[in-house]
FITI-809269 format. One record per residue (C-alpha): residue number from 0; y, z, x. Coordinates in Angstrom, 1 decimal, always signed. Layout:
> NUM	Y	Z	X .
...
This chain:
> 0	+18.7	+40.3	+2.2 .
> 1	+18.1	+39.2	+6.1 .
> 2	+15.1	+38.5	+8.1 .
> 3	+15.7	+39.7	+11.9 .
> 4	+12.5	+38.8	+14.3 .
> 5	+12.4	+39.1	+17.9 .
> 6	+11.0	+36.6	+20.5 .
> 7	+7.7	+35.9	+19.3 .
> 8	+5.9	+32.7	+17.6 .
> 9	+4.8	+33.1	+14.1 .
> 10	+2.6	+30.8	+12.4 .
> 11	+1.9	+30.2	+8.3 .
> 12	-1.1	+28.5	+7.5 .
> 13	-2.5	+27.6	+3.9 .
> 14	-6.2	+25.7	+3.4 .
> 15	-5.3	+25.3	-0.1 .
> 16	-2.8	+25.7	-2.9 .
> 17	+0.8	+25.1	-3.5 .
> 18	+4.0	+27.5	-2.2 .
> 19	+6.8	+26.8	-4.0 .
> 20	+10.2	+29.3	-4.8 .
> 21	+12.4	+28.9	-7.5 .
> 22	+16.1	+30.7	-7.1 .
> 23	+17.7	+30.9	-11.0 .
> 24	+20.7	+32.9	-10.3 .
> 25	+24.3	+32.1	-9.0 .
> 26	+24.7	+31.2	-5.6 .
> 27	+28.6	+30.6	-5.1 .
> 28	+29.5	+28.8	-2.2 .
> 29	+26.7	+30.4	-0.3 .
> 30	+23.8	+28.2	+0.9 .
> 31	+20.4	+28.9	-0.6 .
> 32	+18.4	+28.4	+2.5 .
> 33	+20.2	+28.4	+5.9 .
> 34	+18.5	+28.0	+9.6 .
> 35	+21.1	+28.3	+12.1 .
> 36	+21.3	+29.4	+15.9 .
> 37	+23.8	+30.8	+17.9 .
> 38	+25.3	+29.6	+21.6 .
> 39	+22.8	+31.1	+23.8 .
> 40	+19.8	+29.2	+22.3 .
> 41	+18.7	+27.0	+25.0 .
> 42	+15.8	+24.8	+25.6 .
> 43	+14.7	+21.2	+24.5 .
> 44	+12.7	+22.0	+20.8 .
> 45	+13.9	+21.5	+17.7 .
> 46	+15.2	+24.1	+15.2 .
> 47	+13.0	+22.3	+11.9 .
> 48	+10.2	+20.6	+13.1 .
> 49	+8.1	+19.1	+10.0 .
> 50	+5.1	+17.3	+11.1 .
> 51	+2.1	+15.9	+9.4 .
> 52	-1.9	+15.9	+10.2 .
> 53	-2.9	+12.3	+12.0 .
> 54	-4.1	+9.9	+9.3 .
> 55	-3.0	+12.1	+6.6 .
> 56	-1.5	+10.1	+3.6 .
> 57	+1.1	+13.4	+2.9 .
> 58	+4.5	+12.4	+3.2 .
> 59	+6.4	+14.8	+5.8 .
> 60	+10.0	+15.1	+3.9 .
> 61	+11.7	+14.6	+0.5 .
> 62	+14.7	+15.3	-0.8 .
> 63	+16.4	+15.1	-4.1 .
> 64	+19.5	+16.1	-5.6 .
> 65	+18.4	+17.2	-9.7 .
> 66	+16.2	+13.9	-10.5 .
> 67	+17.7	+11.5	-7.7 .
> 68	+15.8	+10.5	-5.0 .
> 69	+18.2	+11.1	-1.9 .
> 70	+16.1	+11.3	+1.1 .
> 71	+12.1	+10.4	+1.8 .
> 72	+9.8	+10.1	+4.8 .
> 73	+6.6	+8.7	+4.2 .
> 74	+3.6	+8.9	+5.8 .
> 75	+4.2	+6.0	+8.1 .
> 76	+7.4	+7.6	+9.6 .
> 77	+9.3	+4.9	+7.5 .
> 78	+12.8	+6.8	+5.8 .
> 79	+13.5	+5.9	+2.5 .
> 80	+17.3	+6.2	+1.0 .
> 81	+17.0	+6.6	-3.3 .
> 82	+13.6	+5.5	-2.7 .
> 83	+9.9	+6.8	-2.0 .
> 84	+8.5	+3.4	-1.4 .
> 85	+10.1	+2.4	+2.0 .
> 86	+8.8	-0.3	+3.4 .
> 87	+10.7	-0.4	+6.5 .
> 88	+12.0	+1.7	+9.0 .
> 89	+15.1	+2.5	+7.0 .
> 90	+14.8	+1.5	+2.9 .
> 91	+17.5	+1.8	+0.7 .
> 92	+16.3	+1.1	-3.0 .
> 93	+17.2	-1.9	-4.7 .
> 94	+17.7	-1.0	-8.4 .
> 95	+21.7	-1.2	-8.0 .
> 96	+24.2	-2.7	-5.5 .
> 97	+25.0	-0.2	-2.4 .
> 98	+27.8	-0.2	-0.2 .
> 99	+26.8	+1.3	+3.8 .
> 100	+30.1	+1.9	+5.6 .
> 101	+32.2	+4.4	+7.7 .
> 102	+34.6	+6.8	+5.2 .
> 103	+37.9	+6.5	+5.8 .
> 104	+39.2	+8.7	+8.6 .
> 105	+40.8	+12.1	+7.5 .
> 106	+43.5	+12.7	+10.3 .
> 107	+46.9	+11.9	+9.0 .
> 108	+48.1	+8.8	+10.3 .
> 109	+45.3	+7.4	+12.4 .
> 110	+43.7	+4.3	+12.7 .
> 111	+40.5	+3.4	+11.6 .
> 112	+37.5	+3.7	+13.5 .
> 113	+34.8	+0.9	+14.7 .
> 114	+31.5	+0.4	+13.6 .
> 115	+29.3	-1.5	+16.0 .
> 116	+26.0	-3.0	+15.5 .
> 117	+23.9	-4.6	+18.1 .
> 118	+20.1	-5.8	+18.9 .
> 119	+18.1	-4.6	+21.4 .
> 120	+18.6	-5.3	+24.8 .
> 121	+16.2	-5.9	+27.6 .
> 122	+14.8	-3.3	+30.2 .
> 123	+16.7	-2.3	+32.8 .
> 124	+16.0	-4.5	+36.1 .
> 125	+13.9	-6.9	+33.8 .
> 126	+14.3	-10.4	+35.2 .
> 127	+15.8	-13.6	+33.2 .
> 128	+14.6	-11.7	+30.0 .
> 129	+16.5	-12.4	+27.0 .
> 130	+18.3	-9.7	+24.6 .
> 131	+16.9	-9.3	+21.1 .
> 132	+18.8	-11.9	+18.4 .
> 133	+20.8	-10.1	+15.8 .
> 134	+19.9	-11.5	+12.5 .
> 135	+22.0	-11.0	+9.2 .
> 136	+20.6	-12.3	+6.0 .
> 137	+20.7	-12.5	+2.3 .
> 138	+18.2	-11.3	+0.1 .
> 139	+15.2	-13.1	-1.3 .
> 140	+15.4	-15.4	-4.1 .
> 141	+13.1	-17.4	-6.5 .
> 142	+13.5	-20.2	-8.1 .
> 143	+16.7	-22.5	-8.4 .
> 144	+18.4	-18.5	-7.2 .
> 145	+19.9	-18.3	-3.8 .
> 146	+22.0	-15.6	-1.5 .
> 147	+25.1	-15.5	+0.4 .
> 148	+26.6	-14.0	+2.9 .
> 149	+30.4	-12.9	+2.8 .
> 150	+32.5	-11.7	+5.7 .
> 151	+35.5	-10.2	+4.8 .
> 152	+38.8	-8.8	+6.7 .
> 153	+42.0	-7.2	+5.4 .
> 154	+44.7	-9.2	+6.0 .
> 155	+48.2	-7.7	+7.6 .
> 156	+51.5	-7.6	+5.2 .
> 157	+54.7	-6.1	+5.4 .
> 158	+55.3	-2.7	+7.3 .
> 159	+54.5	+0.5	+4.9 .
> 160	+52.0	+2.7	+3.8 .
> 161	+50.8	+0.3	+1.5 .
> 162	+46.5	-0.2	+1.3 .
> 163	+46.1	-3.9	+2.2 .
> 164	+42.0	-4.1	+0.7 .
> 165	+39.5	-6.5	+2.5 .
> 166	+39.1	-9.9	+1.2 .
> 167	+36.3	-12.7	+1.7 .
> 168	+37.6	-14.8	+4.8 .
> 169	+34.3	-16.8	+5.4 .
> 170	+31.2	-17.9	+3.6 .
> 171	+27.7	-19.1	+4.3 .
> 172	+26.2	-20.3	+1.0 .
> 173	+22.3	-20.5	+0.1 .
> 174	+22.2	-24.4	+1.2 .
> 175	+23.9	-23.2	+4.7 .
> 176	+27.3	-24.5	+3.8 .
> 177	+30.2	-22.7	+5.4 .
> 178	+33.7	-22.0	+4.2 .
> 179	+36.1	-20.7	+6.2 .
> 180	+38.8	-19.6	+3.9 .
> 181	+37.1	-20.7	+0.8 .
> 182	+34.5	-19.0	-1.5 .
> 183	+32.4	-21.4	-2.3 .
> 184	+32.1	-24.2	-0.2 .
> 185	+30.4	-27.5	-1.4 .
> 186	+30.1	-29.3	+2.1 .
> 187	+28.8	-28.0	+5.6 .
> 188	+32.0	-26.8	+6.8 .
> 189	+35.3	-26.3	+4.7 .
> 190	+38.4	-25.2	+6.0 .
> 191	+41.2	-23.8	+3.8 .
> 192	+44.3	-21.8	+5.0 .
> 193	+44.1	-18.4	+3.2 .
> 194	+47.0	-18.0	+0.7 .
> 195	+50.4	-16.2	+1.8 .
> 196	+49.0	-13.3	-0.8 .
> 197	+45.9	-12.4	+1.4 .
């Protein structure tokens, strides 16, 4: 079945009560619920626009795939990623170890492509006014705990197809110790020539 309208605004509105639909049957490789437009759209709107009463604690967006949380906007405008409780502009939840990167690229025989991440700068014609700090840390400990932070590069080897797999090249421990070759440095700076296999 289609829905064809012309060019007019139509407007739902509910006081009270739930609308929910339910599909049970096959769907294929067809999409469930589609909104697309075609090349002669024009104009500066959006086509899905959700949007929230002022001071209302609803939440504007969630999404789950089956009983995962996958995507959530609360009522604060913070987006949460397998989460509902963000409490920052972007959350990821914590229960397991996640891994944020760019995929692989899927043109035969092409290099990788860059990921750059950067603070804010300062306005435009703003004088002697500094740009924001980038800051990379750990997460929180208690106790006699602590966290690190890894950087890791992959290392060249011989010509080939072969996958040559990032490996830790420098470390900054809990205590602010720093090794620079070496995993687990036990002074302020230690220096160590990476081995002939990295």
């Amino acid at each position: 079945q289609s829905l064809s309208m012309g060019a007019h605004n139509t407007t739902w509105s509910w006081t009270t009560g739930v609308y929910s639909s339910n599909w049970t049957g096959n769907t294929g490789a067809s999409n469930i619920f589609s909104l697309t437009t075609d090349a002669s759209v024009a104009g500066t709107g959006a086509l899905l626009n959700l949007q929230t009463g002022a001071g209302t604690n609803l939440s504007p967006l969630r999404v789950r795939a089956g009983a995962t949380e996958a995507l959530f906007v609360n009522n604060a405008g913070n987006v949460g990623i397998s989460t509902t409780s963000p409490t920052r502009i972007l959350g990821i939840g914590g229960n397991t170890a996640r891994t944020i990167g760019l995929e692989r690229h899927s043109t035969a025989d092409t290099a990788g492509s860059n990921l750059t991440l950067n603070a804010g700068g300062a306005s435009s014609g703003a004088t002697n006014k500094a740009g924001g700090d980038l800051v990379l840390q750990g997460g929180t400990s208690t106790g006699s705990g602590s966290s690190n932070i890894y950087l890791q590069t992959a290392t060249a080897g011989g010509t080939g197809t072969a996958d040559r797999a990032p490996s830790t090249k420098m470390t900054i421990t809990g205590a602010g110790n720093v090794g620079i070759g070496i995993t687990s440095p036990v002074a302020g700076l230690n220096l160590s020539s990476p081995s002939a296999a990295d």
